[in-house]
N, C-alpha and C positions, 0 to 999 in steps of 0.2 A: 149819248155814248161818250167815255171819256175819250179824252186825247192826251199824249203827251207827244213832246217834243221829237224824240227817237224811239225806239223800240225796234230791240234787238232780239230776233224770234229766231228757234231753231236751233238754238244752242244748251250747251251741259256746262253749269255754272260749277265752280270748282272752289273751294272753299279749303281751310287750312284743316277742317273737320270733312270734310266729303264731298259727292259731287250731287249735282239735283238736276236735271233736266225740267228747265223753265223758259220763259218769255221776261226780259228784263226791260224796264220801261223806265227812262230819263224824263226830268220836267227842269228845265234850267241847267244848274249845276249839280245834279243831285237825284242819287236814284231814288227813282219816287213808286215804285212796284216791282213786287216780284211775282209774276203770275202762270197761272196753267199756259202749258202750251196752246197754242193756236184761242186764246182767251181773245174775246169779240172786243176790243178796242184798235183804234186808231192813234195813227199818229203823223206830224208833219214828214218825218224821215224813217221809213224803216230797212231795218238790217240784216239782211238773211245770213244768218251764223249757222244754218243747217251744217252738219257734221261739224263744228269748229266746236272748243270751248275755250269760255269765258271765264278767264283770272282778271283775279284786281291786280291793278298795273302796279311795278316794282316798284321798291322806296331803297332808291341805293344812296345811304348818308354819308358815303367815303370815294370821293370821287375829286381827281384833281383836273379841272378846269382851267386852270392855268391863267386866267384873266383878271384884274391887270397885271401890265408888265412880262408877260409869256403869249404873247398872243403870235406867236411865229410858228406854236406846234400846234394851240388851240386856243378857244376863244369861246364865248357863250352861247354865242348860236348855235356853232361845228358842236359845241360838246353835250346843248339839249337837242340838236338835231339828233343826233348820235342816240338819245336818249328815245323820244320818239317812235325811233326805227326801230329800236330793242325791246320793247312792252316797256318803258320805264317811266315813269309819272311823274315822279319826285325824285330828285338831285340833291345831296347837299356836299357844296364846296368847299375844300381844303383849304389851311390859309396858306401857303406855299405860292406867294404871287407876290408882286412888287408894288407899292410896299405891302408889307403880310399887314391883316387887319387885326390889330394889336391892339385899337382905341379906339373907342367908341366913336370919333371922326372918320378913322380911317374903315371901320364896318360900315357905316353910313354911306360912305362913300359907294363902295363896293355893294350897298344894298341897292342903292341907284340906279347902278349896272344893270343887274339883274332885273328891275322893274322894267330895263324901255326894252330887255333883250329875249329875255329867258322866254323856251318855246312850250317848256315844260315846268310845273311848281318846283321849288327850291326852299334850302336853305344855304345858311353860309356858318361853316364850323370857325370861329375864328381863334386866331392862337391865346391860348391862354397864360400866356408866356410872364406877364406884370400883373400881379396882385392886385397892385392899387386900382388897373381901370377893370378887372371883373365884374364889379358889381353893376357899372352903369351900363355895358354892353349886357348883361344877363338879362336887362329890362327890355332888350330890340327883339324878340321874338324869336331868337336863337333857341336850336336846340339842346346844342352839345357844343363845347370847346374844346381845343384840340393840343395837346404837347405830344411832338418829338423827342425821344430821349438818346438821337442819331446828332452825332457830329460826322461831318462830310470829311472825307480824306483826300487831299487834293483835287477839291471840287466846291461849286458854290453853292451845286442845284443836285438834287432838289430838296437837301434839306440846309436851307439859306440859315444866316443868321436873321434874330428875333423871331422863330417858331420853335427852336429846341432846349430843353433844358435836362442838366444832368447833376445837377450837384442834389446830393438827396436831400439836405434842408428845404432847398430852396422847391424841392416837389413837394414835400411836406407841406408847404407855407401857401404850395400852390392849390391842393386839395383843402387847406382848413379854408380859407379865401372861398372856393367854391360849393362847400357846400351847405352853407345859408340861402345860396341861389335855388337851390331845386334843381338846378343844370347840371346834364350830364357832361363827366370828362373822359373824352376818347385821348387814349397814349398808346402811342409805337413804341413798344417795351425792347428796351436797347440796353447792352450794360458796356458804356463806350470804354471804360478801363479794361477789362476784358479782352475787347477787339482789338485795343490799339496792339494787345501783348499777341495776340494770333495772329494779326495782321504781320508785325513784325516779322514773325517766326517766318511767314510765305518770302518777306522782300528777300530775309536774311538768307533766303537760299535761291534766289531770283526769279522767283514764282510770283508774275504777274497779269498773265492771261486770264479769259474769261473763267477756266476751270480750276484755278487760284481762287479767285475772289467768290466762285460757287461756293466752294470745300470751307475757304475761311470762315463766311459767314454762317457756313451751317458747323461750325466744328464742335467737337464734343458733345457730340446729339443735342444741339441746340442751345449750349449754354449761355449765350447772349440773353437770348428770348426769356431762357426760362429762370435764370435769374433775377431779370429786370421784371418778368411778369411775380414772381415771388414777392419783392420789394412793395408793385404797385396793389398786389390785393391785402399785403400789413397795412399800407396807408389808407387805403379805403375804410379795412375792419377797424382803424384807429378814428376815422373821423368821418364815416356814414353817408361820404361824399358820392353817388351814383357816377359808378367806375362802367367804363366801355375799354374793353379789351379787343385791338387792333392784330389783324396778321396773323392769328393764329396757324400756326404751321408743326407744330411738336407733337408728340403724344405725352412729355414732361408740363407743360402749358395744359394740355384734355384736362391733365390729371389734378392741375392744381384748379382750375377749373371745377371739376366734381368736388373737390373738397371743399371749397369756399360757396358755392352753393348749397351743400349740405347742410351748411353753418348755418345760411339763413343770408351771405351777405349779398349787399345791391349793387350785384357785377355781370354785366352780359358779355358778351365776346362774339365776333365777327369770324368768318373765312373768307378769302378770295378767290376765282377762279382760279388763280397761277400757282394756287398751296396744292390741289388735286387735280389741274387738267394740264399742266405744263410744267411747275420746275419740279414734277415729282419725279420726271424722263430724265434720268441721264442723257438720254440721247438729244431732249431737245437742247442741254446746255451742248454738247458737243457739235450739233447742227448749226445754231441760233448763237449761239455766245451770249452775249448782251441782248440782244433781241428779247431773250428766255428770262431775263435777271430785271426785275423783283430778287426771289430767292433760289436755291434750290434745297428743296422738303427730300432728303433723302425716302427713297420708297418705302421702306419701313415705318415710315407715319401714314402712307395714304389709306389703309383699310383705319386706324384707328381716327382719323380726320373725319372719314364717309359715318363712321360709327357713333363719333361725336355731334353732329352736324344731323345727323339721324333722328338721336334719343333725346335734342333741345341742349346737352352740353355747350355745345354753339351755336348760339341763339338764331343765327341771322348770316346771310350772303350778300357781302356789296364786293366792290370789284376793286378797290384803290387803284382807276380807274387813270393812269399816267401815260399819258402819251408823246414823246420824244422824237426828234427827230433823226433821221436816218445816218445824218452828220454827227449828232451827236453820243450817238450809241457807236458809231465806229471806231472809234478810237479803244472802245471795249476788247478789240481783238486780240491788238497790245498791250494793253494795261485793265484792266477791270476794273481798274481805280478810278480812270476819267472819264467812263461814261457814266450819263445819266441813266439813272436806276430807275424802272416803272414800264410796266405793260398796259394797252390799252385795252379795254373789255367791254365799254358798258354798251357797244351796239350790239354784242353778242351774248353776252355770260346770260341773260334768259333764256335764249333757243340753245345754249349749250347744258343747261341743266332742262331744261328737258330732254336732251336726246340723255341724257342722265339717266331720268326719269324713263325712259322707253326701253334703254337697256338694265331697269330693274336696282340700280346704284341706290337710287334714293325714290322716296312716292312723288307723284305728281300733289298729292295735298301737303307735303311737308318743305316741297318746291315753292310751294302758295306762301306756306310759313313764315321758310326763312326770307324769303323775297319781300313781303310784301305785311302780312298780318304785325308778325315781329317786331321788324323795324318800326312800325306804328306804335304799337304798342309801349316798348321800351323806351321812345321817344316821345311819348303825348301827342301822337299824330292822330287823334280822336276820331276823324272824321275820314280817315286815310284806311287802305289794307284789310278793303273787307266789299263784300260785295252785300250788302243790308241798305234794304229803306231808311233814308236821310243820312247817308254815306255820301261822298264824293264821288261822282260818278268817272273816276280812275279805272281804267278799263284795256284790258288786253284782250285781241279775238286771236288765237291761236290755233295753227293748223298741227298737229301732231303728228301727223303720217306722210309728211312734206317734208323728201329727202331733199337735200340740198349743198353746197358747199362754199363756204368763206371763203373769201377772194379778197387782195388788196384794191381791187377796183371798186369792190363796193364799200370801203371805209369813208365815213365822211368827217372824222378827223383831219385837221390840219397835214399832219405825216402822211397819212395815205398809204399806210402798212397797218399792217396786221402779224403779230404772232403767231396766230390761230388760222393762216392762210392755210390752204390745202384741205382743213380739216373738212367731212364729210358730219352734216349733224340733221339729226330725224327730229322736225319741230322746229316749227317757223311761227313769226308774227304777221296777221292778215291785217288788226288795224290796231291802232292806239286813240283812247280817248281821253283828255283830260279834262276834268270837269266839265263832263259834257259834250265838250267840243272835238271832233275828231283831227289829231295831230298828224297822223300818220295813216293812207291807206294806197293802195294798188302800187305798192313802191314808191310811192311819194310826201314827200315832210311836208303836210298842209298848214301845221299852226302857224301862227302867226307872232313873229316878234313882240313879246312885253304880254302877251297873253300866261305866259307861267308867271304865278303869284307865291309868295313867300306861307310855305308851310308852317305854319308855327304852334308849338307845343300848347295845348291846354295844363296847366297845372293847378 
């Protein structure tokens, strides 16, 4: 009789194409069967998933970590912990950290980190900010590179010097540079000339509160965004470089979007949780202030966001995943200028798009999609974002009809808040498995330090 190491019976496996009612069987790291129910084999460990289904675990590439140098709101462990508890398999980290990993030294450094700490698989986006050292960082098993095109306004965090750039040559020069690599370049599409002159216009009449800095940054149905995103798909169609489009938040951006796809060109695009489950409320900015900011997505975008994010227009959901402290988002009250900007998500944004999925918003296989197949995909994570023999056995057991509600006690970030407190959401995680190994079950982070391994693109 065969054996394998686990085997996970009684469950509806859920795929980006449908769902299948199977018996799923691990041997190491790696699914090694998919079989009829109640099929005659054994195994060291088995799983009763009765009534549960089984997704391949999330691959969220936009995520800030904070580590080193920020390890006061969070740190590797808190933020794959965090990871674990949310179905989330694969991590990859923003260079927004001290010092930002800008050189192939200072990646190394920081891939280090990640080897004795990470709970969950990873990558590490690093800034793509100097021409000259791209090419030798392109060689460390990186997926994507990352530029800011956001200058901070009296403020150092979280978009520090050496991760942003704005002068358009100099983005130019940054896309020809990268795209010999085969590496993708994720950019936060900002047109900081623009903002300075809006931002102005709020000081010059003494509008500096949180719903100042809301209004500014979404002014002129998004003209920041949708500018800067214009610029960056010219530079792409110019020089064939594999563009990631960060933030999406506009129906001006959807649109430019469907057009450049149309074309043929090599551009995916992202949404976050806080684009449609949070700064879409008015009322959350009037509640939450800075809490809520990320952005705020006037509601007039959020049916076309769902729409976009629906029909593959946006490819993919990661959570730009920032977590700050209680300190330093207050100051937001009075000024919206000197808090730090970013929500936290990634212990929740899977069980929040399912209860998504439960109220009809979007499919549970196109939840699979954007979650998890997608990102794979788009990124050469070959072996990631799918649930097939000789996959990585990356694994979510998922209860669906499990009401329940976010609390800041259960965060296990550094801060120890949550935006999305109070909220009431249908669809929970029962266990996480990463390769193999189970990370997360009965409410408890079981993996084990330096056990997540560096995801790295096949090309």
């Amino acid at each position: 009789m065969i054996q394998y190491d686990i085997l996970i019976r009684g469950g509806t496996l859920v795929s980006a194409e449908g769902r299948t009612v199977a018996d799923l069987a691990i041997r190491g790291e790696r699914i090694a069967a998919i079989l009829e129910p109640g099929a005659d084999v054994t195994a060291v460990r088995l799983i009763d998933a009765t009534g549960r289904h089984i997704l391949p675990g999330a691959i969220d590439v936009h995520s800030h970590h904070h580590e080193p140098g920020c390890t006061h709101k969070e740190d590797i462990i808190t933020a794959t912990s965090a990871c674990a508890v949310g179905g989330v398999t694969t991590s990859f980290a923003m260079p927004d950290v001290d010092p930002p990993p800008d050189s192939a030294k200072r990646l190394a450094a920081m891939i280090d980190l990640y080897d004795q700490q990470a709970i969950v698989d990873w990558n590490i986006n690093p800034a793509g900010t100097i021409p000259a050292n791209l090419a030798e960082m392109a060689t460390m098993g990186i997926a994507a590179f990352k530029v800011s095109m956001v200058v901070d306004t009296g403020r150092s965090y979280p978009h520090m010097p050496g991760i942003g750039v704005q002068h358009r040559g100099k983005l130019l020069e940054i896309f020809e540079a990268i795209a010999p690599t085969g590496v993708a370049l994720m950019v936060h599409p900002h047109d900081q000339e623009l903002m300075e002159h809006i931002e102005h216009q709020f000081w010059n009449r003494g509008e500096r509160d949180p719903r100042a800095y809301a209004k500014a940054y979404a002014a002129y149905d998004g003209i920041i965004g949708d500018t800067a995103a214009a610029l960056l798909l010219r530079l792409q169609q110019a020089t064939d470089t594999q563009l990631h489009l960060l933030h999406t938040q506009t129906k001006g951006v959807v649109d430019q979007l469907r057009a450049a796809k149309a074309r043929g060109q090599h551009v995916s695009a992202e949404i976050n949780p806080w684009a449609v489950m949070l700064g879409n409320d008015w009322a959350d900015i009037e509640r939450l202030g800075s809490d809520a900011l990320s952005y705020w997505v006037p509601e007039e975008n959020t049916d076309p966001l769902w729409e976009a994010l629906g029909d593959g227009t946006i490819d993919l959901i990661s959570t730009d995943h920032g977590p700050h402290t209680r300190q330093e988002k207050e100051p937001g009250w009075t000024d919206g200028w000197k808090a730090h900007t970013g929500t936290p998500s990634a212990q929740f944004y899977v069980p929040m798009f399912l209860d998504a999925a439960s109220k009809g918003r979007i499919s549970l296989e196109r939840v699979v999609g954007a979650t998890a197949t997608e990102p794979a995909r788009i990124f050469g994570l070959t072996t990631k974002g799918r649930l097939d023999v000789g996959a990585d056995a990356d694994i979510a057991i998922v209860d669906l009809d499990k009401e329940w509600q976010i609390t800041d006690d259960a965060v296990l970030s550094r801060i120890g808040w949550t935006p999305f407190a109070g909220r009431h959401v249908r669809g929970a995680i029962d266990r996480t498995l990463v390769r193999g190994a189970v990370v997360y079950e009965d409410g408890t982070v079981t993996g084990a330090r330096g056990w997540g391994r560096q995801s790295r693109p096949s090309r």
